[in-house]
Gaussian input, Z-matrix of N, CA and C with variables (Angstrom, degrees):
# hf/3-21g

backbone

0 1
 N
 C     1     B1
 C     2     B2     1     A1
 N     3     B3     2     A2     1     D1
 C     4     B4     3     A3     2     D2
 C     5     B5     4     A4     3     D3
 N     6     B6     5     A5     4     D4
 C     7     B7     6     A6     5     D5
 C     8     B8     7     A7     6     D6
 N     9     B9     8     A8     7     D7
 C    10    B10     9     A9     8     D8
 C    11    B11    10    A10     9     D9
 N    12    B12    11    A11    10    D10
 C    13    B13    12    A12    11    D11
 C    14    B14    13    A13    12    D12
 N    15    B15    14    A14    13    D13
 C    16    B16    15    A15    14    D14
 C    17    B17    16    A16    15    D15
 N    18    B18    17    A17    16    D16
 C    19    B19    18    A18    17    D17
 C    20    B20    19    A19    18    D18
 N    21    B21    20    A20    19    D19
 C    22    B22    21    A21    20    D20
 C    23    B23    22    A22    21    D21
 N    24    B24    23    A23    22    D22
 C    25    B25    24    A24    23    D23
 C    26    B26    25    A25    24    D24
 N    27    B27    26    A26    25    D25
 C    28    B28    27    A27    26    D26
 C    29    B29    28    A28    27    D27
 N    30    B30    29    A29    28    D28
 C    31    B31    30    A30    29    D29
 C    32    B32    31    A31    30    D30
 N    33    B33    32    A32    31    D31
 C    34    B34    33    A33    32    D32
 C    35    B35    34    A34    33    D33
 N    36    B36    35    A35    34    D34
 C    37    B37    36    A36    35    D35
 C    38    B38    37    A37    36    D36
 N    39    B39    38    A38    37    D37
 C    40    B40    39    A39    38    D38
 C    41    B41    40    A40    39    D39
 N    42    B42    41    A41    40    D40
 C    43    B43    42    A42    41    D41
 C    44    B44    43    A43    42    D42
 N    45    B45    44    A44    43    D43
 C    46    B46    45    A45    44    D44
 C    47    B47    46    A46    45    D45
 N    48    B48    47    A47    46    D46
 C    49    B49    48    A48    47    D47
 C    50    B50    49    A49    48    D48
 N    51    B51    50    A50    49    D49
 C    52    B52    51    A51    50    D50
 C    53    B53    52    A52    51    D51
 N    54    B54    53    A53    52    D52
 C    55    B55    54    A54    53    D53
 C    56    B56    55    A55    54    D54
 N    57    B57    56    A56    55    D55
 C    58    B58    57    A57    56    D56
 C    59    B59    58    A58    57    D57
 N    60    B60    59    A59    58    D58
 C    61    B61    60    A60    59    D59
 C    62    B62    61    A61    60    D60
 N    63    B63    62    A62    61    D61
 C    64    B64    63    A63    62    D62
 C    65    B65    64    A64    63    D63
 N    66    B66    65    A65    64    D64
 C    67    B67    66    A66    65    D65
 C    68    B68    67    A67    66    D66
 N    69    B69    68    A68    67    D67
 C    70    B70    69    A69    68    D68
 C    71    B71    70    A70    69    D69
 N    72    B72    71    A71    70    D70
 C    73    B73    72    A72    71    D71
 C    74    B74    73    A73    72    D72
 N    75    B75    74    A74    73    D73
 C    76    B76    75    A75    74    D74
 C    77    B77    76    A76    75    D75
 N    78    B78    77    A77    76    D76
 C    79    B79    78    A78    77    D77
 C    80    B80    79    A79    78    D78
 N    81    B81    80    A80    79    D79
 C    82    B82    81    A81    80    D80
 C    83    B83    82    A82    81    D81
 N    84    B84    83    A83    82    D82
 C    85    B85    84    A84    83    D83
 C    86    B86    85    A85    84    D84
 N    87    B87    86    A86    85    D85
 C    88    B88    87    A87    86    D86
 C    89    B89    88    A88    87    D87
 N    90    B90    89    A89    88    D88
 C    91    B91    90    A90    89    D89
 C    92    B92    91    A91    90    D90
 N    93    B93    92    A92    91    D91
 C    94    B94    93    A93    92    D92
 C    95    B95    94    A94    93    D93
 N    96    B96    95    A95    94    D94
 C    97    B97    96    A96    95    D95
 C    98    B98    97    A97    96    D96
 N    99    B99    98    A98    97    D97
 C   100   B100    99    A99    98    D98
 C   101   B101   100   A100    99    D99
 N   102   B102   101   A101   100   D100
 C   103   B103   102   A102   101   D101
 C   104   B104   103   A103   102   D102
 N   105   B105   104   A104   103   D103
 C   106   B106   105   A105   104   D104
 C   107   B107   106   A106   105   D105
 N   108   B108   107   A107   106   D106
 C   109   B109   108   A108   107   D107
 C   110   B110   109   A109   108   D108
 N   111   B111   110   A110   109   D109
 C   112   B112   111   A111   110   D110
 C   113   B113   112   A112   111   D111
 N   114   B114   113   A113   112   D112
 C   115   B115   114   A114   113   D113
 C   116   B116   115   A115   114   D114
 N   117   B117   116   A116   115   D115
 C   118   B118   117   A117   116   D116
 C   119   B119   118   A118   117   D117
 N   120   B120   119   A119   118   D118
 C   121   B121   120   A120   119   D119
 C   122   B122   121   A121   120   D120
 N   123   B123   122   A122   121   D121
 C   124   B124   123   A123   122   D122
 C   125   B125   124   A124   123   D123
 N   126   B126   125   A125   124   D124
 C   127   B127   126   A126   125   D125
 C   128   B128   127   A127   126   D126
 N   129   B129   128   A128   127   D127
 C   130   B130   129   A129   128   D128
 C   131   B131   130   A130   129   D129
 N   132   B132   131   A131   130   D130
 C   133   B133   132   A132   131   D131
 C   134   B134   133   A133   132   D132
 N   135   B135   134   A134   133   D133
 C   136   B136   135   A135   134   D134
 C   137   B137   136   A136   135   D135
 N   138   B138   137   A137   136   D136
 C   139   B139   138   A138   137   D137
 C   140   B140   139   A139   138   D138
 N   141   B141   140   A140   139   D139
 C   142   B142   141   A141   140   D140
 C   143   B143   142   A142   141   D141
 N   144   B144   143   A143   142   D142
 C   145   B145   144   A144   143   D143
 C   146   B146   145   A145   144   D144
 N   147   B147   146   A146   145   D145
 C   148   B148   147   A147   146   D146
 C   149   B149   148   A148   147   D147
 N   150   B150   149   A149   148   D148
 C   151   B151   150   A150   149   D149
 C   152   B152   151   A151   150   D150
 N   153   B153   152   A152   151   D151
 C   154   B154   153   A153   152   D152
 C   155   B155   154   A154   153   D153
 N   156   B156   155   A155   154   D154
 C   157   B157   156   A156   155   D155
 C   158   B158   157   A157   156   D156
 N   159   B159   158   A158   157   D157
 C   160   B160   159   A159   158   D158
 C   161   B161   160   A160   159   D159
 N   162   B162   161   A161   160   D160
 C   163   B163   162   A162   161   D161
 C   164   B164   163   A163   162   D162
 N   165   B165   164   A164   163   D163
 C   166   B166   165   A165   164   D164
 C   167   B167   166   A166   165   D165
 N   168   B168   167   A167   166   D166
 C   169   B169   168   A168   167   D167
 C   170   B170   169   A169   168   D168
 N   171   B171   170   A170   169   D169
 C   172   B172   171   A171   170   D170
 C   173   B173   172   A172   171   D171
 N   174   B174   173   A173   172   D172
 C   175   B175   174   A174   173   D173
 C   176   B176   175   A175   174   D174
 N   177   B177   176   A176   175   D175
 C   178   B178   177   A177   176   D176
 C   179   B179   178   A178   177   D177
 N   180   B180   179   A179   178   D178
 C   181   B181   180   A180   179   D179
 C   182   B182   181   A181   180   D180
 N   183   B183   182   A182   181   D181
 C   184   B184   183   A183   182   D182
 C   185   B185   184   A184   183   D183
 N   186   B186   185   A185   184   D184
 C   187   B187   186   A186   185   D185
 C   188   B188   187   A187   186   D186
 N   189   B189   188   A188   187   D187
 C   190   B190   189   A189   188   D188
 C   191   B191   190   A190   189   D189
 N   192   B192   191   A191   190   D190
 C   193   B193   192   A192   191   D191
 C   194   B194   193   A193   192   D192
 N   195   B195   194   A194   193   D193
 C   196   B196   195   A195   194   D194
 C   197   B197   196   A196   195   D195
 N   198   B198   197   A197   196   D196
 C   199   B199   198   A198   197   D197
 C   200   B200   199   A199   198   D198
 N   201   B201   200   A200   199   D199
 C   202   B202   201   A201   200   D200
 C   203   B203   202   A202   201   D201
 N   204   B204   203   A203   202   D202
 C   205   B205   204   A204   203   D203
 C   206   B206   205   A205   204   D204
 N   207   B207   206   A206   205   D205
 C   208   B208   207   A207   206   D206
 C   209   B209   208   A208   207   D207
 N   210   B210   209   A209   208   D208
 C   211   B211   210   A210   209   D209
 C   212   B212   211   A211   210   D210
 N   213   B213   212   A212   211   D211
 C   214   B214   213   A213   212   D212
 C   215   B215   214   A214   213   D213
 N   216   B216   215   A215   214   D214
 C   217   B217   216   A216   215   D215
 C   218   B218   217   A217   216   D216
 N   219   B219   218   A218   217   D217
 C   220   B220   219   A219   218   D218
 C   221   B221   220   A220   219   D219
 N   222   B222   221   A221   220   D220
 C   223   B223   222   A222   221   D221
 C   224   B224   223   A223   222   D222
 N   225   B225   224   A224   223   D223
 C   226   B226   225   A225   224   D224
 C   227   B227   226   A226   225   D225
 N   228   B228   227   A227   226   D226
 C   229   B229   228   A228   227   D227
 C   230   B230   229   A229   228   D228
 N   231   B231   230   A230   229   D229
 C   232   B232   231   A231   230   D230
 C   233   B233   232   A232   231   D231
 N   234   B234   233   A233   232   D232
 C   235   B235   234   A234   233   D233
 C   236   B236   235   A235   234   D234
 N   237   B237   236   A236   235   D235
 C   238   B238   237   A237   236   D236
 C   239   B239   238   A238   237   D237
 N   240   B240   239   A239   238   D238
 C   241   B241   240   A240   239   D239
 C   242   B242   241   A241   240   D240
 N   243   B243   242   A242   241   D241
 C   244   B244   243   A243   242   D242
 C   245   B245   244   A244   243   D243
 N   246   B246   245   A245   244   D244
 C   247   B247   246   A246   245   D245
 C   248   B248   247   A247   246   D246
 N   249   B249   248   A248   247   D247
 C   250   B250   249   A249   248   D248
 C   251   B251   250   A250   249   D249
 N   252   B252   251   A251   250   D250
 C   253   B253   252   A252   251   D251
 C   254   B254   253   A253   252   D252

   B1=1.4449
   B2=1.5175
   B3=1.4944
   B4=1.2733
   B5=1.2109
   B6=1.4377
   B7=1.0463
   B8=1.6862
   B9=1.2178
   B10=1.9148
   B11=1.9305
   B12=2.1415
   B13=1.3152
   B14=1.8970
   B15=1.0112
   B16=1.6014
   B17=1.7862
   B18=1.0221
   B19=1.6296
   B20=1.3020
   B21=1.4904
   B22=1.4233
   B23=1.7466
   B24=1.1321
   B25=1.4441
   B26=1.6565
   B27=1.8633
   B28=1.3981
   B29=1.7045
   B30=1.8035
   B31=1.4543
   B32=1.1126
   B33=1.0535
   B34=1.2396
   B35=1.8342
   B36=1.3226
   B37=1.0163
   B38=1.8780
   B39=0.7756
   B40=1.5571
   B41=1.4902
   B42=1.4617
   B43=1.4378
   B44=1.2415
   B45=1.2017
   B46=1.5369
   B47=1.4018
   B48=1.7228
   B49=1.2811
   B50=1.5706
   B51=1.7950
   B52=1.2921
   B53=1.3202
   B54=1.5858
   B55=1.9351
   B56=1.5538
   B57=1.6275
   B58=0.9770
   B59=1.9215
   B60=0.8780
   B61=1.0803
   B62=1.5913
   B63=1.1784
   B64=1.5571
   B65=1.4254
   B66=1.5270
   B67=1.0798
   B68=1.8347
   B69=0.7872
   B70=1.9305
   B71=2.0740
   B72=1.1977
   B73=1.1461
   B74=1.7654
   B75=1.4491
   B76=1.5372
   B77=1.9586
   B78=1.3837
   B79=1.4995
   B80=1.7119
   B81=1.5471
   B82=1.8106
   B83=1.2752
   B84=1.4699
   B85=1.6539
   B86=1.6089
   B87=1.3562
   B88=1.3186
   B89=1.6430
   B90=1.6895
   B91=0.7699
   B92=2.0425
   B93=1.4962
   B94=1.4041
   B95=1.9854
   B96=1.1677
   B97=1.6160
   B98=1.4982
   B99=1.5992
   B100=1.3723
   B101=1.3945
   B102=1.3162
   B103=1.6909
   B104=1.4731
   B105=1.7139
   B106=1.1395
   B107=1.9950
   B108=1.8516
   B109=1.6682
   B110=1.5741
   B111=1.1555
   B112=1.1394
   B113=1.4944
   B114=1.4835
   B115=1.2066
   B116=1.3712
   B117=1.4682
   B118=1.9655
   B119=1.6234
   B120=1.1345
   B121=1.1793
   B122=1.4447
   B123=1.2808
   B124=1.0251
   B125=1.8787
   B126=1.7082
   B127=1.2716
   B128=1.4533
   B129=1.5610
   B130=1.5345
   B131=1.6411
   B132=1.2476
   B133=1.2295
   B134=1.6970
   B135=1.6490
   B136=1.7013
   B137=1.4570
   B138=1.3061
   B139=1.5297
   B140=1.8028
   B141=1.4882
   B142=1.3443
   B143=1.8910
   B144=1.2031
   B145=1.6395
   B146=1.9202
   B147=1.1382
   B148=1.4610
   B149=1.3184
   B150=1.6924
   B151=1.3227
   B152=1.7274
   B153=1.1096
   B154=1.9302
   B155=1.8210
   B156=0.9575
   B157=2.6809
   B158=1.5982
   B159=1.6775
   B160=1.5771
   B161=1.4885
   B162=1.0790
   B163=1.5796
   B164=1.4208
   B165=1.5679
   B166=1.2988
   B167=1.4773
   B168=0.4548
   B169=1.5918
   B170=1.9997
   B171=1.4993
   B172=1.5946
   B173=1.2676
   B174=1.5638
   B175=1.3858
   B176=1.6933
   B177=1.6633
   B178=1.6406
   B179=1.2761
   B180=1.4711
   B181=1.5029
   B182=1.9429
   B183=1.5945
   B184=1.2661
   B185=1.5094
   B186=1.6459
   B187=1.1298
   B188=0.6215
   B189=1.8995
   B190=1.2805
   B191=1.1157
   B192=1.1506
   B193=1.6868
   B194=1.4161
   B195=1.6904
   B196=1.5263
   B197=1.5333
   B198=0.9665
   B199=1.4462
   B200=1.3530
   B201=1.2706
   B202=1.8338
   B203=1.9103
   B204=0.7680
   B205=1.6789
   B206=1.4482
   B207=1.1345
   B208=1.7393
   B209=1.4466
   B210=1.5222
   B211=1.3044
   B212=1.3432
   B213=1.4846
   B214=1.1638
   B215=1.4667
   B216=1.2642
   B217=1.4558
   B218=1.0842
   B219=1.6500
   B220=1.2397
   B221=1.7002
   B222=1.3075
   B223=1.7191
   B224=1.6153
   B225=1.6684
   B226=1.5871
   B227=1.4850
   B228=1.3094
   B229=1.2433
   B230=1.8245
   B231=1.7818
   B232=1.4401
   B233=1.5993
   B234=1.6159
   B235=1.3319
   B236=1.6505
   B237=1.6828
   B238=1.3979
   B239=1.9199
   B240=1.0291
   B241=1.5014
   B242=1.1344
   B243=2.0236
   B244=1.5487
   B245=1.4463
   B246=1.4239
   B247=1.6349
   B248=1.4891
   B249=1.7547
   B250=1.3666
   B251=1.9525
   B252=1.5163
   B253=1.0863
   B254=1.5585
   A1=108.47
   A2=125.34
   A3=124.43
   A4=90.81
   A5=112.49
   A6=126.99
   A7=89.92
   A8=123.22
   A9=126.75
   A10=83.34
   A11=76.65
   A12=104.89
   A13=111.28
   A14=129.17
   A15=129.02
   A16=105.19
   A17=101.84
   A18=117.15
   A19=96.81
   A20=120.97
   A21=114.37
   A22=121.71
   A23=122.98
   A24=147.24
   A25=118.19
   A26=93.48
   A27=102.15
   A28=95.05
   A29=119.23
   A30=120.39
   A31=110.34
   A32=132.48
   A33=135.96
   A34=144.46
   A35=147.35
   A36=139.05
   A37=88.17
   A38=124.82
   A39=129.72
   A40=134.61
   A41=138.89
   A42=124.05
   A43=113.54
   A44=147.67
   A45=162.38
   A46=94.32
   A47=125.87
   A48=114.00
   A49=98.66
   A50=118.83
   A51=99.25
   A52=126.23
   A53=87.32
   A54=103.13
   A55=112.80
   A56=137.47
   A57=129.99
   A58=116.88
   A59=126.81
   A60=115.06
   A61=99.02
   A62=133.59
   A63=118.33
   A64=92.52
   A65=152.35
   A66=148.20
   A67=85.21
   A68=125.91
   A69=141.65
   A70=78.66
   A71=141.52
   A72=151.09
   A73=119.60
   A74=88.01
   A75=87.44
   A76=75.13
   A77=106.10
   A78=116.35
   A79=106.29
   A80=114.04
   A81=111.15
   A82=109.64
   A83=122.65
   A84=122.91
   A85=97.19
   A86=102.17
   A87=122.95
   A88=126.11
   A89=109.44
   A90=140.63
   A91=124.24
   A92=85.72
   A93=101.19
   A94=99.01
   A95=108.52
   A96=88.74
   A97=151.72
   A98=99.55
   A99=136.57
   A100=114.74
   A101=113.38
   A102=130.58
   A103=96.18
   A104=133.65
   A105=128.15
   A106=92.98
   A107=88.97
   A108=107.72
   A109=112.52
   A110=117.27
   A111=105.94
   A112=156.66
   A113=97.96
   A114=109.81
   A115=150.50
   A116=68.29
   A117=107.36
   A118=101.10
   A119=133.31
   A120=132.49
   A121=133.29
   A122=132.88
   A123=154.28
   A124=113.07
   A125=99.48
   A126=120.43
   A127=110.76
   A128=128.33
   A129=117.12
   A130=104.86
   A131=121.65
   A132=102.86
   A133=100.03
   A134=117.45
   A135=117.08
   A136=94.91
   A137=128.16
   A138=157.27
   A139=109.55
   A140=82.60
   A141=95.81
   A142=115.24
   A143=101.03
   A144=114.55
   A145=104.72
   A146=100.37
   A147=112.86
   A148=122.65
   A149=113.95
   A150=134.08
   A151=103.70
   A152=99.75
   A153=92.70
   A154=101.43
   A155=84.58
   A156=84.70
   A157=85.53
   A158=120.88
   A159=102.02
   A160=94.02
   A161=140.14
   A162=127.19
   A163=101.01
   A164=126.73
   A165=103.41
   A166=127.99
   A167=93.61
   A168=101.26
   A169=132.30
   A170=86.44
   A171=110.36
   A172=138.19
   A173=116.87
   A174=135.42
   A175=138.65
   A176=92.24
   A177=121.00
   A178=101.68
   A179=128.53
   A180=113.81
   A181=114.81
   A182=98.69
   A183=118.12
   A184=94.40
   A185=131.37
   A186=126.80
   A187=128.66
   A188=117.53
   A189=137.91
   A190=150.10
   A191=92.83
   A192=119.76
   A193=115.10
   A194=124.12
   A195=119.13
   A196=104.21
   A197=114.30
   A198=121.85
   A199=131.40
   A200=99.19
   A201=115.81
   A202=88.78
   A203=150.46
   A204=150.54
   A205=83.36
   A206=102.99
   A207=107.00
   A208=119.42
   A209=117.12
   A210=122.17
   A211=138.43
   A212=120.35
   A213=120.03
   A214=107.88
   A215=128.04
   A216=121.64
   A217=108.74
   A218=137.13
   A219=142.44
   A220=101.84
   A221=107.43
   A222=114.14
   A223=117.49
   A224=110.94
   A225=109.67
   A226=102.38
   A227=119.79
   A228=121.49
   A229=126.80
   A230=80.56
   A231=87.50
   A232=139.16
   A233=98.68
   A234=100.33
   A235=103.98
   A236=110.03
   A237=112.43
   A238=93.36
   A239=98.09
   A240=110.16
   A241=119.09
   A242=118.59
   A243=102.10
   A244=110.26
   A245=110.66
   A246=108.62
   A247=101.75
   A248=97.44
   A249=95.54
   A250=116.09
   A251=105.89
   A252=109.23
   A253=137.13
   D1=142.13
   D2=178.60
   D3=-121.10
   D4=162.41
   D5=-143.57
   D6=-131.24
   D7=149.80
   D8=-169.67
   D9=-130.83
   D10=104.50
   D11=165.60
   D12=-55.58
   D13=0.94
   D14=173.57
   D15=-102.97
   D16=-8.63
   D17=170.65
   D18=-31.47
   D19=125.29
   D20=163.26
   D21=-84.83
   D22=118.58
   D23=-178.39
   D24=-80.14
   D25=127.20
   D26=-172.24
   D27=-82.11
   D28=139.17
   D29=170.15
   D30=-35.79
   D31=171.04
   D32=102.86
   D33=-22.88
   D34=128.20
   D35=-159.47
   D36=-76.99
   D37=148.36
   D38=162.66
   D39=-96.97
   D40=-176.71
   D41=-171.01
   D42=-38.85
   D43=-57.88
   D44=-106.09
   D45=-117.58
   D46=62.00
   D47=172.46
   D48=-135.74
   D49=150.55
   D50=178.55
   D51=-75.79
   D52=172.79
   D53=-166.17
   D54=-43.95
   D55=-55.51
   D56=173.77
   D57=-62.57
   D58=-1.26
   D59=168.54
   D60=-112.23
   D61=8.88
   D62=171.86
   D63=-108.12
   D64=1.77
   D65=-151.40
   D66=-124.86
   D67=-51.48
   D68=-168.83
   D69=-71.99
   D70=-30.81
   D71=175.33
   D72=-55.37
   D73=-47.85
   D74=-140.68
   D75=-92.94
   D76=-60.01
   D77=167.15
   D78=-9.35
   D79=-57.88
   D80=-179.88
   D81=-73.52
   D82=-13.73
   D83=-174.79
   D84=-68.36
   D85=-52.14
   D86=173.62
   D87=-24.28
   D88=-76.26
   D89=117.11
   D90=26.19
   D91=-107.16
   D92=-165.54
   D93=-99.95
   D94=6.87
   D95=-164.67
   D96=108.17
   D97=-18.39
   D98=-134.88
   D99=151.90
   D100=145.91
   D101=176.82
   D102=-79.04
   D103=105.59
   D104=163.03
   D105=-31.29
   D106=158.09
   D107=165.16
   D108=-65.78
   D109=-72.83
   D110=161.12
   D111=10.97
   D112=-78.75
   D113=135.14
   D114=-4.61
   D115=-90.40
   D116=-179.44
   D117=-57.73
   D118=-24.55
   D119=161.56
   D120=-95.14
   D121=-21.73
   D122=166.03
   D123=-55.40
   D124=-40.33
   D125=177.50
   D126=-66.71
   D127=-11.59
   D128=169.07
   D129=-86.64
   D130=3.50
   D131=162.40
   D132=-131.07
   D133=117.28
   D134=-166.46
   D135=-58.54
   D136=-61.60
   D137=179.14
   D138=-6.17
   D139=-65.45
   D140=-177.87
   D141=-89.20
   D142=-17.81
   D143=175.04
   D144=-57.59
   D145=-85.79
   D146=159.83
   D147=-1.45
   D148=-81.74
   D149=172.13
   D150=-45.62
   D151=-49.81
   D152=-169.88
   D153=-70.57
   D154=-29.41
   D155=-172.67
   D156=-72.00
   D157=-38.21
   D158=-161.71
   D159=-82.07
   D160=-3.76
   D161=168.17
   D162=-80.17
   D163=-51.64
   D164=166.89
   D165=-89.83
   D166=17.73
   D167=165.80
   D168=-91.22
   D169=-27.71
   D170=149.74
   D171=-95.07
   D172=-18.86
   D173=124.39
   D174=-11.09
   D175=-57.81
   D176=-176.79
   D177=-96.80
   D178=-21.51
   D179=-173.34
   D180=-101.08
   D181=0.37
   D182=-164.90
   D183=-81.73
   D184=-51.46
   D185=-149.56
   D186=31.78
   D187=72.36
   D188=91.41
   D189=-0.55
   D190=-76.41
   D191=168.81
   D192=-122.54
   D193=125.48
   D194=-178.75
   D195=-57.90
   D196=142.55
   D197=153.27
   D198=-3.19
   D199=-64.87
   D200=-174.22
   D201=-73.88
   D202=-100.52
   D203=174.19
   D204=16.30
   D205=-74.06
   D206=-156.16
   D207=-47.89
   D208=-51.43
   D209=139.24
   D210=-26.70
   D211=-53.79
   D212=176.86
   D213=-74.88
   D214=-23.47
   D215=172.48
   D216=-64.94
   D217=-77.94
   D218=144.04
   D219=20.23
   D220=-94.22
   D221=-176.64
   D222=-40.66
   D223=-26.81
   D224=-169.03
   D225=-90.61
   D226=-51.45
   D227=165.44
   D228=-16.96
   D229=-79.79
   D230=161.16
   D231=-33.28
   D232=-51.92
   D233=-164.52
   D234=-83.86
   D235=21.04
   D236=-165.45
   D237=-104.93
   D238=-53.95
   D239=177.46
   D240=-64.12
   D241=-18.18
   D242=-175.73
   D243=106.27
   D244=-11.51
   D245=-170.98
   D246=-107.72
   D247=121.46
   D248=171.26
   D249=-85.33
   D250=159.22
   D251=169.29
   D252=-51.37

């Protein structure tokens, strides 16, 4: 899938988000480098932020899948759709 650079783009959530979701934030900066996009958008609504980390977040604690898998999916995905990290 390519992606149409005129694509209109959801912001970013900005400073003004609560503490557990800027901490679950900074933790992926940590992490990956950077706040996946995702994220970074997901975070203007806490509600729905939450709900999506506790799906992965029960995901990662299930071992299922090691860690690194999970990552490397993450990265292939992405680079399938066009979305950088």
């Amino acid at each position: 899938m390519i992606m149409d650079s005129d694509m209109p783009r959801i912001p970013a959530a900005d400073d003004d988000i609560p503490d557990d979701v800027r901490a679950v934030c900074e933790r992926l900066k940590e992490r990956y480098g950077s706040l996946p996009l995702n994220h970074a958008v997901l975070a203007r609504r806490p509600s729905v932020f939450r709900a999506f980390r506790g799906m992965w977040e029960g995901l990662e604690a299930s071992g299922l899948l090691p860690a690194r898998l999970v990552d490397l999916v993450n990265v292939r995905v992405a680079s399938l759709i066009g979305c950088g990290l």
